[in-house]
C-alpha positions as CSV (number, residue, x, y, z in Angstrom):
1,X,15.2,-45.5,45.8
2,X,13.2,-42.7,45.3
3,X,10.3,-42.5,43.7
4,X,9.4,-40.6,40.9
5,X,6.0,-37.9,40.8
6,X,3.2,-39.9,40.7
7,X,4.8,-43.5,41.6
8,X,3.1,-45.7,44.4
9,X,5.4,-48.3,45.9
10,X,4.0,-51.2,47.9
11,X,6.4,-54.0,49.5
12,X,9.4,-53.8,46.8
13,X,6.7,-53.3,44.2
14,X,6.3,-49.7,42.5
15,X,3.5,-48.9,40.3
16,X,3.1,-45.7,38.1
17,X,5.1,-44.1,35.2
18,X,7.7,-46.2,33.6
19,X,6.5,-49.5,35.1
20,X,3.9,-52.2,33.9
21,X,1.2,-51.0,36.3
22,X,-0.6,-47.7,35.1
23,X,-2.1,-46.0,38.4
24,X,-5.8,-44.7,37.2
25,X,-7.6,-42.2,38.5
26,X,-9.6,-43.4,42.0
27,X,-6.2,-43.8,43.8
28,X,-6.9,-42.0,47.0
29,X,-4.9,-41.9,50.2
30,X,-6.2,-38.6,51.3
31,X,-10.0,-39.0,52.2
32,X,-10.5,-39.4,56.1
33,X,-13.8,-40.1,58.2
34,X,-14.6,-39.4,61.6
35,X,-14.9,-42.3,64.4
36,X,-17.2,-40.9,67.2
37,X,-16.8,-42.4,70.4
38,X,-20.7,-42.6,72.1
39,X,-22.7,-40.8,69.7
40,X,-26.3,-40.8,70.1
41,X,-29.6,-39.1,70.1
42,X,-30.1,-37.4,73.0
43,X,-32.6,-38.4,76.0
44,X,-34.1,-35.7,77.3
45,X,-33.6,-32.8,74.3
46,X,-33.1,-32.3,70.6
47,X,-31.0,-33.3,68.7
48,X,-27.8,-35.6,69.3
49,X,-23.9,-35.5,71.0
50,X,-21.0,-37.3,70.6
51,X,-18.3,-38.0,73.2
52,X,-14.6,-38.3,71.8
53,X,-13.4,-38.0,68.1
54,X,-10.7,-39.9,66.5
55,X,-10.0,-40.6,63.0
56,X,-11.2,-43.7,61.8
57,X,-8.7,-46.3,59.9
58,X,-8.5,-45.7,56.0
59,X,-9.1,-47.8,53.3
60,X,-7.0,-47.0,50.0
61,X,-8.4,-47.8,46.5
62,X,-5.6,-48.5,44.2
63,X,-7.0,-49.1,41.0
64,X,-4.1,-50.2,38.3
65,X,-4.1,-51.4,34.6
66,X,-1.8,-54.2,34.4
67,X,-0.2,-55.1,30.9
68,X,2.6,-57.0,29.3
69,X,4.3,-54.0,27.2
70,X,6.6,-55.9,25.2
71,X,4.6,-58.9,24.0
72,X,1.1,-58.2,24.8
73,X,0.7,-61.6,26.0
74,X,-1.8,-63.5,28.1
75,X,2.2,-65.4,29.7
76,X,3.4,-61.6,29.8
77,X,0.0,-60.3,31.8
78,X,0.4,-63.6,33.9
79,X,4.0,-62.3,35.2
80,X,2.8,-59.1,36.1
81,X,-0.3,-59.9,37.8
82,X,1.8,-62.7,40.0
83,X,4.2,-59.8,40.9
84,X,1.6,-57.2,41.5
85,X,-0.5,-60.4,43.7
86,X,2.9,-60.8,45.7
87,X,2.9,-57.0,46.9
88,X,-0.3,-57.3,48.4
89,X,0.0,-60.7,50.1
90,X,-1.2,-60.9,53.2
91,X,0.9,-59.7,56.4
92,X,2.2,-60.4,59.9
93,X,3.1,-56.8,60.5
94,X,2.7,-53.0,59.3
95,X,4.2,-52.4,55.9
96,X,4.7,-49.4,53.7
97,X,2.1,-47.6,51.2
98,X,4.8,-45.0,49.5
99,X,3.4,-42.7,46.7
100,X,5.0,-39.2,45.6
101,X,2.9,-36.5,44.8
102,X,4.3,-32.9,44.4
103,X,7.4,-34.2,44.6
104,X,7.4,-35.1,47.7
105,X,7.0,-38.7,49.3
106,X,4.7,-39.5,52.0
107,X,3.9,-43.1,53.5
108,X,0.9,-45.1,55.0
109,X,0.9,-47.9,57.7
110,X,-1.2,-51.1,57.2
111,X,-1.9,-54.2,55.4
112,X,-2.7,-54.9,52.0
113,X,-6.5,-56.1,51.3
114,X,-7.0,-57.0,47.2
115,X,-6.0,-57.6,44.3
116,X,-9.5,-58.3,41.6
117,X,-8.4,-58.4,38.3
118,X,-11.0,-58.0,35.2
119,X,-9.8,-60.7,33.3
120,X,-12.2,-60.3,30.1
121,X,-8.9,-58.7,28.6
122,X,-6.4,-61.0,30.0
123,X,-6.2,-62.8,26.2
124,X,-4.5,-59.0,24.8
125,X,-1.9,-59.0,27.6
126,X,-3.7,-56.4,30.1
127,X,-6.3,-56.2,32.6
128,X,-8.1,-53.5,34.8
129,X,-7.2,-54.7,38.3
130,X,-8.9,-53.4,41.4
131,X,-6.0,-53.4,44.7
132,X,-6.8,-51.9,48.4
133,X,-4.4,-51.1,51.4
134,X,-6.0,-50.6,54.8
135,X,-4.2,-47.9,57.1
136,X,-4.8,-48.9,60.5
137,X,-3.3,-45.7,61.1
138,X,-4.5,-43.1,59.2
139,X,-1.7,-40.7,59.7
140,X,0.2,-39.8,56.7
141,X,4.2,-39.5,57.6
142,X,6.7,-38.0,55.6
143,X,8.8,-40.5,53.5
144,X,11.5,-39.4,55.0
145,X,12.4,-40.3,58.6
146,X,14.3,-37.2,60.6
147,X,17.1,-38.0,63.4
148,X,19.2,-36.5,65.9
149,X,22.0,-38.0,68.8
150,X,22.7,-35.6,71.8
151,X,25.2,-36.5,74.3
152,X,24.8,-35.4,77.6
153,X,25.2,-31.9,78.7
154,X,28.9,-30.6,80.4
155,X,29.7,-27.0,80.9
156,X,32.7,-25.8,79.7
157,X,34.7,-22.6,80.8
158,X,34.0,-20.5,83.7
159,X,35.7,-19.7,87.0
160,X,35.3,-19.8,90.8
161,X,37.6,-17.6,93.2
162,X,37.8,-17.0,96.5
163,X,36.5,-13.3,96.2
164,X,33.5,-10.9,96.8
165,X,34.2,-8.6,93.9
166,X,31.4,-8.5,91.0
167,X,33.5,-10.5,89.0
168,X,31.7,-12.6,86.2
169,X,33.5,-15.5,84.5
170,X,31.3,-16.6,81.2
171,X,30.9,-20.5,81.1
172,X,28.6,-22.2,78.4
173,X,26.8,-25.2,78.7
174,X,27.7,-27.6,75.3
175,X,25.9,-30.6,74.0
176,X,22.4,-32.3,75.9
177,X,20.1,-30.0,73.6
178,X,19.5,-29.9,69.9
179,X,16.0,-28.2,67.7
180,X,13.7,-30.2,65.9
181,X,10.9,-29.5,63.6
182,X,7.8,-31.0,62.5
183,X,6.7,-29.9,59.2
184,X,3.4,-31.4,58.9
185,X,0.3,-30.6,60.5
186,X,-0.4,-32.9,63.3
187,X,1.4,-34.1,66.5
188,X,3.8,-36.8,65.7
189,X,5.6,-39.2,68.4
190,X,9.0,-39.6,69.1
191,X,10.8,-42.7,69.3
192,X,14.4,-42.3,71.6
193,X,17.3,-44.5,72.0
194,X,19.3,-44.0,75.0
195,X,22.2,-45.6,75.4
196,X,24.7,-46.3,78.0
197,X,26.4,-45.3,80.4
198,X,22.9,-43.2,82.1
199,X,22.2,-42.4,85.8
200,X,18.2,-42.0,85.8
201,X,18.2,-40.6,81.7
202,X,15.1,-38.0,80.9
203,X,14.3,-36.6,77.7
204,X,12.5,-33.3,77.7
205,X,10.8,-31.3,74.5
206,X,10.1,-27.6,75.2
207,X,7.1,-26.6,73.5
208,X,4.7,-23.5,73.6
209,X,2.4,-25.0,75.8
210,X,5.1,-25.9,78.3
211,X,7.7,-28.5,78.8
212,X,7.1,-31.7,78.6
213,X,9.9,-34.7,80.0
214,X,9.9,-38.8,80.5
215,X,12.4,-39.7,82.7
216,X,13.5,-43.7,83.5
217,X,14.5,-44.0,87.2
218,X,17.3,-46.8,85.9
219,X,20.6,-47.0,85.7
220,X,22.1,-47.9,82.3
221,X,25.6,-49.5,82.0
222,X,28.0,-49.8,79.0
223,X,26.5,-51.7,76.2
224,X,22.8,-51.3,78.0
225,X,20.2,-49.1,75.8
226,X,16.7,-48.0,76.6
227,X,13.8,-48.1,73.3
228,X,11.3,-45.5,74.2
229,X,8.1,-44.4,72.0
230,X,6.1,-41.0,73.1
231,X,3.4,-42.2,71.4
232,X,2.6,-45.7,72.1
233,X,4.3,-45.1,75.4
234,X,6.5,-47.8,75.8
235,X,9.9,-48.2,77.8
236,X,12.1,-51.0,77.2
237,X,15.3,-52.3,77.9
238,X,17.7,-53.6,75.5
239,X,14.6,-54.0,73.2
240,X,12.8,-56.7,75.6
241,X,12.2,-55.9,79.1
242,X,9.8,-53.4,79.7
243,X,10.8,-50.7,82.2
244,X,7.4,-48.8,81.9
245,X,7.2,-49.4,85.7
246,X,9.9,-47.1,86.5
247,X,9.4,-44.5,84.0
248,X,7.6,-41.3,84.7
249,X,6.3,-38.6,82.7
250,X,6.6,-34.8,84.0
251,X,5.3,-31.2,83.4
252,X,2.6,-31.6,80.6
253,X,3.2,-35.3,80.0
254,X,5.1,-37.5,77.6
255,X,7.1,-35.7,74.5
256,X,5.0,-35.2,71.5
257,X,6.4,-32.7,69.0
258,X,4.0,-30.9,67.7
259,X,4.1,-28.9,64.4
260,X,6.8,-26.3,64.1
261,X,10.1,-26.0,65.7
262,X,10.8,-27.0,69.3
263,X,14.0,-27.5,71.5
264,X,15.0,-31.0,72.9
265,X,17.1,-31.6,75.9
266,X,18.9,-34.8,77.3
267,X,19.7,-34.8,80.7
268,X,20.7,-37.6,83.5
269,X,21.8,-37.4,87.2
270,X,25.8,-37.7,86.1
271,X,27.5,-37.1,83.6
272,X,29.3,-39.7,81.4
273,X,30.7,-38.4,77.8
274,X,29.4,-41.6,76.4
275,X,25.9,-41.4,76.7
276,X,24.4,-40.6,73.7
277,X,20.0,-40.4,72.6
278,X,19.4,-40.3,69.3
279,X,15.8,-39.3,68.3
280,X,13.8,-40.0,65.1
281,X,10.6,-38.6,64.2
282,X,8.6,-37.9,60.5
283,X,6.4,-35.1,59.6
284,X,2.8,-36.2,59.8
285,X,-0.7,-35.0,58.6
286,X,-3.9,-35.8,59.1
């Protein structure tokens, strides 16, 4: 479903207009702080340095007003809040901060953190309740997630004879490359799903700064698949076994699209017209 200008959706929950939960001002997934790796005061001279910079994790204020619109009941209030307490139980894993703004809809990664009601108004059916997501990864993604499937590449057409005359016979190479864009305004990763049959598969994303390719010195079979993630750098088989140990990463390193458009290639050492990768990505921003 989507959401509607200036809805936030945790879990299955969404806050906003036309809902019980009234989003107040102080809802802020935008601000970001630095994490300095090794700063310090200098030894020997003025002032200080720092060593690496990354973007520390965020933590989301959600402030709500939570009422009972019908009734304006203390049972009513009760209901909402429970619901509202639900979408930011505790988690196992990642889940999804959504919100819309400018009609588009972008999403955080993390774990929910609080839920404080102000219950001195709890007796007219509506409170003032403080709520908190923590993004362990600050990057904001585009709601929407993007995906292509290549096969691999075969060339089609041309001509060989048995003659020395300049004669040219056009031939085309179809399928094994595809464009791709990244409409944010940071580097996003790229997770890949190759599957079988695949002598030695490689991906390979031509970018600006030069080509970059991961290649998995494996052969797949019928029904085998390989998971691959640019960004956390991860290679496994048929989801489990990790095949990291046989993978290697050419040119300028593992494929990370960044912003703007860029052509993506599959290639392998044979070629079989059922091997397919398909490739999802989302826009991100700092």
């Amino acid at each position: 479903m989507a959401l509607a200008e200036g809805q936030v959706q945790v879990r299955d929950l969404v806050l906003g207009p036309g809902t019980l939960y009234e989003t107040l001002r102080g809802f802020d997934p935008w601000t970001r702080q630095v994490r300095a790796e090794q700063g310090d005061g200098r030894a020997w001279a003025d002032g200080a340095w720092s060593g690496a910079e990354w973007t520390a994790d965020a933590v989301v204020p959600i402030p709500v007003r939570v009422k009972d619109a019908a009734n304006r009941t203390p049972g009513g209030w009760l209901a909402a809040h429970q619901a509202l307490a639900a979408a930011f139980a505790p988690s196992h894993e990642d889940i999804e901060l959504r919100w819309c703004t400018g009609g588009t809809e972008y999403v955080l990664f993390g774990r929910p953190r609080m839920v404080e009601p102000n219950v001195d108004t709890v007796p007219a059916g509506w409170s003032y309740s403080r709520c908190a997501f923590a993004a362990l990864d600050p990057t904001i993604y585009s709601g929407v997630e993007h995906s292509t499937t290549l096969g691999l590449p075969s060339t089609v057409g041309g001509l060989t004879v048995p003659v020395t005359l300049p004669l040219t016979v056009a031939a085309s190479v179809t399928s094994g490359r595809g464009i791709i864009t990244n409409g944010g305004t940071k580097t996003t990763g790229l997770r890949v799903r190759i599957d079988g049959p695949a002598v030695e598969p490689r991906i390979s994303l031509l970018t600006d700064n030069g080509t970059a390719v991961v290649r998995v010195w494996t052969t797949l079979t019928a029904g085998q698949w390989l998971d691959i993630d640019t960004a956390a750098r991860t290679v496994y088989l048929n989801g489990t076994a990790s095949r990291r140990g046989v993978t290697t990463a050419d040119g300028i390193g593992w494929p990370t699209l960044p912003t703007g458009t860029h052509e993506l290639a599959f290639d392998a050492s044979g070629y079989d017209p059922a091997a397919t990768a398909t490739v999802r990505w989302r826009d991100t921003w700092h």
